[in-house]
C-alpha positions in Angstrom: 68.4 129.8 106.6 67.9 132.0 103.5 65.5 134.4 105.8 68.1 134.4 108.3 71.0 135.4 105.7 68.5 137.8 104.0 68.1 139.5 107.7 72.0 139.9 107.5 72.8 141.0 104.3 73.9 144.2 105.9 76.8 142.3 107.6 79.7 140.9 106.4 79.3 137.5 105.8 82.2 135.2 107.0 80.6 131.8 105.3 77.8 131.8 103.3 74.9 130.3 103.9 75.5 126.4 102.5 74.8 122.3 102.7 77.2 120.6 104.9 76.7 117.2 103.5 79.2 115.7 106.0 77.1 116.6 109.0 73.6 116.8 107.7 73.4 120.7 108.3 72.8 123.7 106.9 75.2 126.4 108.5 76.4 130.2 107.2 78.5 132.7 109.4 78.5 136.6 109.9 80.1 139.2 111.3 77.6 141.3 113.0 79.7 144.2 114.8 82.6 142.4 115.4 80.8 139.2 116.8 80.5 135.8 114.9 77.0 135.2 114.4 76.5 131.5 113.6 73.2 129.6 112.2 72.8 126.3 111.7 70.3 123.9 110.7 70.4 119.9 111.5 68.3 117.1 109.1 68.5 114.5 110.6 66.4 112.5 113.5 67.2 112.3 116.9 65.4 110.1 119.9 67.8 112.0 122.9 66.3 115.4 124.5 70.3 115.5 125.6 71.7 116.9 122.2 72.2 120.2 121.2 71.1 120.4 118.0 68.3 117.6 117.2 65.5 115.9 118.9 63.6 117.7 121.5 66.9 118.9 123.5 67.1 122.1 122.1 63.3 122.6 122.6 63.1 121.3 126.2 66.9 122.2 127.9 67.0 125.9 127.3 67.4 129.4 129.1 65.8 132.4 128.8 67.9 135.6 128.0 67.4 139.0 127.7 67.9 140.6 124.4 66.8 144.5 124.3 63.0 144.1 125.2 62.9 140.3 124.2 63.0 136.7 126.1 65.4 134.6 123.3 65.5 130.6 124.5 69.1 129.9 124.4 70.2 126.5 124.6 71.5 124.9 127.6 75.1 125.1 128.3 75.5 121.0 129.2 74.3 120.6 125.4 76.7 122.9 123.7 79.5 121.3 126.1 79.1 118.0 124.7 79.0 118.9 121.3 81.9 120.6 121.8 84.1 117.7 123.9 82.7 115.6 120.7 84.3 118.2 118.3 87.7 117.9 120.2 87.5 122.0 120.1 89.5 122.9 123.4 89.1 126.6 122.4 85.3 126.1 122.8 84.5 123.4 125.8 87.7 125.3 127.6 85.5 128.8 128.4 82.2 126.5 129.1 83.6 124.3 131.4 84.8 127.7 133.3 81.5 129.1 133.1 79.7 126.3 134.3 82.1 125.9 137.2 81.4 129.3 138.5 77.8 129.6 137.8 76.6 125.9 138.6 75.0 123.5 135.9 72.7 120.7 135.3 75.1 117.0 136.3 72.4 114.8 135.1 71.9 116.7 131.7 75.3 116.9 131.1 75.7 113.1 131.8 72.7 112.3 129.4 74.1 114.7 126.8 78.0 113.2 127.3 76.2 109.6 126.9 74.3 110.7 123.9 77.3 111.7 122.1 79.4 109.1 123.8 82.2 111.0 124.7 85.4 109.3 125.3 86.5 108.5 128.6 89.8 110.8 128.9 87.4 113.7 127.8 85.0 112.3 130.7 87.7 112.7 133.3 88.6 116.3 132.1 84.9 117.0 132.5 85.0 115.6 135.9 88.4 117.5 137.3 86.7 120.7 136.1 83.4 120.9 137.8 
């Protein structure tokens, strides 16, 4: 984290770079050019490959993207989704659920990811009627 915020000392930073004792993380915020960059660490164990942010998800459910003449891994979409129905943020699952309407996704990840976070039934529904 502290090479990260080093990297971005350039750039206003929004929250810095701190221990979230509440959810095991290490997290800090910038502003790079008008966009929220976010970084996060998580510390604590994980047996699912269907979460976003621990265990082997991260490492095996990802996407390559294109940044400048670079391949970045990106996390896949079904994972952020259910972190996001388990957060309760509309403002955030809202735009994904969109996305992966249009573009397609992964049902069986996303089921394995909303069962790893067990995410409630009414959000389950309002996963279903989108996609």
């Amino acid at each position: 984290m502290d090479t990260f915020a080093a990297a971005l000392s350039a750039f206003p930073c929004l929250y810095a770079a701190s221990w979230l004792p509440e959810t095991a993380q290490y997290f800090a915020r910038f502003d790079v050019n008008g966009v929220d960059l976010e970084f996060s660490t998580v510390e604590r164990p994980a047996d699912s490959d269907a979460l976003e942010c621990v265990g082997s998800g991260p490492w095996q459910h990802h996407v390559l993207i294109t940044c400048g003449s670079h391949q970045v891994p990106v996390v896949r979409l079904e994972l952020r989704l259910a972190t996001e129905l388990l957060r309760d943020r509309p403002d955030r699952y809202d735009p994904l659920l969109n996305h992966l309407n249009t573009h397609g996704f992964d049902a069986d990840l996303l089921e394995r990811a909303m069962d790893a976070h067990a995410i409630p039934a009414h959000l389950r529904r309002l996963v279903q009627a989108r996609l």
